[in-house]
C-alpha positions as CSV (number, residue, x, y, z in Angstrom):
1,X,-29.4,-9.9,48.5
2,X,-26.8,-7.9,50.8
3,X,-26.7,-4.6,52.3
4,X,-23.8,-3.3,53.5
5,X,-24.6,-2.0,57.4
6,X,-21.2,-0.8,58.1
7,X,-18.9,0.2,55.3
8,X,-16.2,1.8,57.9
9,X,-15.8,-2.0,59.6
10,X,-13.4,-3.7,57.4
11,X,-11.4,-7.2,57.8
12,X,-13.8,-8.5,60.0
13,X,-12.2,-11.7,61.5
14,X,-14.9,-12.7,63.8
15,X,-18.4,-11.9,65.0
16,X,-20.5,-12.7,68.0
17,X,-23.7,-11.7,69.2
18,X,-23.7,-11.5,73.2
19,X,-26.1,-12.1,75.7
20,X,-27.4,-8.4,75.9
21,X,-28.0,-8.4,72.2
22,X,-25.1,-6.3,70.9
23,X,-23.2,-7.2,68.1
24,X,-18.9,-7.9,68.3
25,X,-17.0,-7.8,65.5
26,X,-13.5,-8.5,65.5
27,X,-11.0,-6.6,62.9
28,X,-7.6,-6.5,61.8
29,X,-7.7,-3.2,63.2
30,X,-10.0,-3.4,66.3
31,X,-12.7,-4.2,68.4
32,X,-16.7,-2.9,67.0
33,X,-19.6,-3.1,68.8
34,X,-22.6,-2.4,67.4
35,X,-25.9,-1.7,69.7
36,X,-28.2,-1.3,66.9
37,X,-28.0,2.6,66.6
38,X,-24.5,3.0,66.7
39,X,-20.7,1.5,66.2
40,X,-18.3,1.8,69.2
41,X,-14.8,0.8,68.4
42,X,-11.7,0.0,70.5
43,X,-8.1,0.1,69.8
44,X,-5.2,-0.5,71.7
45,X,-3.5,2.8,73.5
46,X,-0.2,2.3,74.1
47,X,-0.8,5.1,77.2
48,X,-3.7,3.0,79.5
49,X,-3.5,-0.1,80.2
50,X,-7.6,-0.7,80.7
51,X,-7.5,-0.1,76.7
52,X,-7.6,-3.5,74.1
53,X,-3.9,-5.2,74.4
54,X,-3.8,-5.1,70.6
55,X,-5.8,-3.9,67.2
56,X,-5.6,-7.5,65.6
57,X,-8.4,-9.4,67.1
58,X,-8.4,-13.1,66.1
59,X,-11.5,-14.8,68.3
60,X,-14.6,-13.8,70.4
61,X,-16.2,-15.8,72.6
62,X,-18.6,-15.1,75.6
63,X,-18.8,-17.7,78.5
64,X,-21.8,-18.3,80.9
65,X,-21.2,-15.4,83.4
66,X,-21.8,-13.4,80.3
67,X,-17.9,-12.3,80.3
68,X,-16.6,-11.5,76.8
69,X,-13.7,-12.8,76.2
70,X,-11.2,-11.4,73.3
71,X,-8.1,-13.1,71.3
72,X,-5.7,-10.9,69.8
73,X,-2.6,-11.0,68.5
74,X,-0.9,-10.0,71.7
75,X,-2.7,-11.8,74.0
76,X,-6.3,-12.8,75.7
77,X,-8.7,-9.3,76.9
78,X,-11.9,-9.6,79.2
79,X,-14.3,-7.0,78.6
80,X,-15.7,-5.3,81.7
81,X,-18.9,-3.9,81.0
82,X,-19.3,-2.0,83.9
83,X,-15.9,0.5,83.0
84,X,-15.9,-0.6,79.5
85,X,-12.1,-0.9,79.5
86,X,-10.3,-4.6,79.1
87,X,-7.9,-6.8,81.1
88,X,-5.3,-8.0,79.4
89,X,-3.9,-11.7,79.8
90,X,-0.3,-12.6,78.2
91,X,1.4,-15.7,78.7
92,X,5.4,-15.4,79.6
93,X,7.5,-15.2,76.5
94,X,10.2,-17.5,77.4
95,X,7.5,-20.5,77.8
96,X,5.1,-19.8,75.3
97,X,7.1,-19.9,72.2
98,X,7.5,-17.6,69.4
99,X,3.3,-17.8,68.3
100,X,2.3,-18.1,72.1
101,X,-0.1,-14.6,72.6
102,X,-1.5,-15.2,69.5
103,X,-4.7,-16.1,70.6
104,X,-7.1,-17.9,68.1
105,X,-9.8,-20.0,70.4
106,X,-11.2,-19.1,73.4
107,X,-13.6,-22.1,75.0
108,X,-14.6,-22.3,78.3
109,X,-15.6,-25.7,79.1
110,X,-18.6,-27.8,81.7
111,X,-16.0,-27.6,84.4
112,X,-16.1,-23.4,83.9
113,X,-11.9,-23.6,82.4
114,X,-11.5,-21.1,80.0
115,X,-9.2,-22.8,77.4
116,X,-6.9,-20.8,75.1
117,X,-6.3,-21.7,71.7
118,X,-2.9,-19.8,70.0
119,X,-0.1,-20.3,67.1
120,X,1.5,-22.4,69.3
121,X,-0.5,-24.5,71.6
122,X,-2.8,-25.1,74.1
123,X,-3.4,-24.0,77.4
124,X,-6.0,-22.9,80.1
125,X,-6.2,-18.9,81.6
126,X,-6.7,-19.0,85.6
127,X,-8.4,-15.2,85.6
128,X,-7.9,-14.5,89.0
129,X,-4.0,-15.7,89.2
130,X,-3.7,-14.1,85.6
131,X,-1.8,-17.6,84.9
132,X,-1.8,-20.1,82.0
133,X,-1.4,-23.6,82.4
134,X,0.5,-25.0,78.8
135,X,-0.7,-28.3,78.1
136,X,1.9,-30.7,75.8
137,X,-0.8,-32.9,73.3
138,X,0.1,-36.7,73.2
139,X,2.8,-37.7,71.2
140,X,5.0,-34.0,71.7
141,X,2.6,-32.2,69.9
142,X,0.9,-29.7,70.7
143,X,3.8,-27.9,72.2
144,X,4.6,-25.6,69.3
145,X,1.3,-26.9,67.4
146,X,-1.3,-24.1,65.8
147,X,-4.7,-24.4,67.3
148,X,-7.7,-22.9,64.8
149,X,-10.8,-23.9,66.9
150,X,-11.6,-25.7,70.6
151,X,-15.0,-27.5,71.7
152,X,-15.6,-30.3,74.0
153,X,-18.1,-33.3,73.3
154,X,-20.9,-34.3,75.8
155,X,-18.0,-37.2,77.4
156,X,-15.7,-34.3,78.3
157,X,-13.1,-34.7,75.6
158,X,-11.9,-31.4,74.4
159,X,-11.5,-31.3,70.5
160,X,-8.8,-29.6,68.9
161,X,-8.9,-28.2,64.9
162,X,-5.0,-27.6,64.2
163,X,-3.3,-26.1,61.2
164,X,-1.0,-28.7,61.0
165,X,-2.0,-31.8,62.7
166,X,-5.4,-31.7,61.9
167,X,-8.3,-33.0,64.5
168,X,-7.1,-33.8,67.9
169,X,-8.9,-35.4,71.2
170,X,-7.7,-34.4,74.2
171,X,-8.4,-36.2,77.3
């Protein structure tokens, strides 16, 4: 058995459950949060730059600070709970290739990087300098390679699930 909660949320493309207990779900057409009474939803206003940097949300993850961080199509968004508005994170266009703000893993690993995860490879966000550093995956790949998923293993190594060459190791 299934009830349907929330009929108006549609395409949902990824959920999480933060620290504080709410609810995230990620749509092709927004962010939804759900406190348990009510939905709250974001989307991307073209006039203020605190709002979501785009509609298509592709990955949710929240690190240990409690931060939540947001993958779109156009880029990586941290929440700030205290405004509730978003900073937006893009990378440059001219180095990060045709698929490079599509963002679809966020991981923050035991050292505290946040790694990021998009259609066309791998890199890790420095917050404060709003800066990405573009990793190249043994080999060549990795430099226009699709990266579904991120996690690292208890010796450090990050793990990679690709769309096209399958399960990496990165060292």
């Amino acid at each position: 058995n299934y009830s349907t909660v929330m009929p108006l949320v549609r395409y949902v493309t990824c959920i999480i459950q933060d620290q504080k207990g709410f609810m995230w779900f990620g749509t092709r057409d927004g962010l939804n949060k759900y406190d348990g009474y009510k939905i709250t939803v974001y989307k991307n206003d073209a006039t203020n730059v605190k709002s979501i940097g785009h509609n298509y949300i592709r990955s949710l993850f929240e690190d240990r600070k409690g931060r939540l961080w947001i993958g779109t199509e156009e880029g990586v968004n941290l929440y700030d709970r205290e405004n509730d508005n978003f900073s937006t994170f893009k990378q440059d266009a001219r180095s990060a290739g045709t698929n490079g703000n599509k963002v679809k893993a966020i991981y923050e690993d035991s050292g505290g990087r946040i790694w990021v995860g998009t259609g066309s490879g791998l890199n890790v966000l420095n917050p404060e300098t709003k800066t990405f550093l573009r990793y190249t995956l043994s080999g060549g790949v990795g430099s226009e390679e699709d990266i579904e998923d991120i996690i690292e293993d208890k010796n450090g190594n990050i793990w990679l699930a690709t769309w096209n060459a399958g399960l990496l190791s990165f060292h």
